[in-house]
C-alpha positions in Angstrom: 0.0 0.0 0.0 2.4 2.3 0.9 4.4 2.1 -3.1 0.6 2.5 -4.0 0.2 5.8 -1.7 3.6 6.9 -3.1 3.0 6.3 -6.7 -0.3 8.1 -7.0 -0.2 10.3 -4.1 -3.1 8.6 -1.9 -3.6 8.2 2.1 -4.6 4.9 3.2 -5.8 3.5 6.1 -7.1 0.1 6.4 -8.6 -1.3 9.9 -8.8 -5.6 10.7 -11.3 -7.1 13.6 -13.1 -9.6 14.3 -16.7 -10.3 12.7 -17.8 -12.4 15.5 -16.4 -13.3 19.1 -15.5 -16.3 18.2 -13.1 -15.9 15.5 -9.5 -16.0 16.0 -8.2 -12.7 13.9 -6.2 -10.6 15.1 -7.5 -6.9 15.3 -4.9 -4.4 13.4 -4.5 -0.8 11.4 -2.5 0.0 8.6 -1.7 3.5 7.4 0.4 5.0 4.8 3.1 7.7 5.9 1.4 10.1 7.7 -2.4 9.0 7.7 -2.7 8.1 10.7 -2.2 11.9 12.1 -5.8 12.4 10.9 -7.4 10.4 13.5 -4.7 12.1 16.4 -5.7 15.8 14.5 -9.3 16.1 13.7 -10.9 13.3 14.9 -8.5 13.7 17.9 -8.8 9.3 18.5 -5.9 7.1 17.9 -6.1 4.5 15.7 -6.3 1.7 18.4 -9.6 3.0 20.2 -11.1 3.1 16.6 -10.0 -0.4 16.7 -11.6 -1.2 19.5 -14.5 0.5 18.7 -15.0 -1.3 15.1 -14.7 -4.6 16.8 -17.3 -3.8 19.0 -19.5 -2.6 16.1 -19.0 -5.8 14.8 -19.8 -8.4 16.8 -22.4 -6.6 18.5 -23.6 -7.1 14.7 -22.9 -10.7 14.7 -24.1 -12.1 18.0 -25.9 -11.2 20.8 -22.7 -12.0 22.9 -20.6 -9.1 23.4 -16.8 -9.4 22.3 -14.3 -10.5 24.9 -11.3 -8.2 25.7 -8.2 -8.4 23.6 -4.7 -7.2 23.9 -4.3 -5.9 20.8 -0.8 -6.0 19.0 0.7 -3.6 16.4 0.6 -5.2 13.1 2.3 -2.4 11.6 2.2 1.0 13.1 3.5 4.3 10.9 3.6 7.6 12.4 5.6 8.9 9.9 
């Protein structure tokens, strides 16, 4: 993604979760250089609690159960 953003001059930001509490995925965020300030500057969230909060969305979608707590681990963090 990032020789995408560079090539054509894009921001990306892609968020992984969970769909349901019982699947084993590992909840991440990707973000070209830079993107993720925009989260941090206007929305004024870091990327991990909008995570958190898309997993939450999510299963409450799925299920009825709500989502057990995770630790969740950097996939691959850029603040550049």
């Amino acid at each position: 993604m990032q020789a995408l953003a560079e090539r054509t001059g894009t921001h990306t930001v892609t968020f992984m979760t969970r769909g349901h509490v019982d699947d084993s995925v590992v909840p991440g965020w990707y973000a070209t250089t830079g993107a993720s300030h925009f989260f941090m500057d206007v929305l004024n969230l870091n990327p991990w609690d909008v995570v958190r909060l898309f997993e939450q969305w999510a299963c409450a979608r799925s299920s009825s159960q709500s989502c057990t707590p995770l630790l969740l681990h950097p996939l691959i963090y850029d603040d550049g």
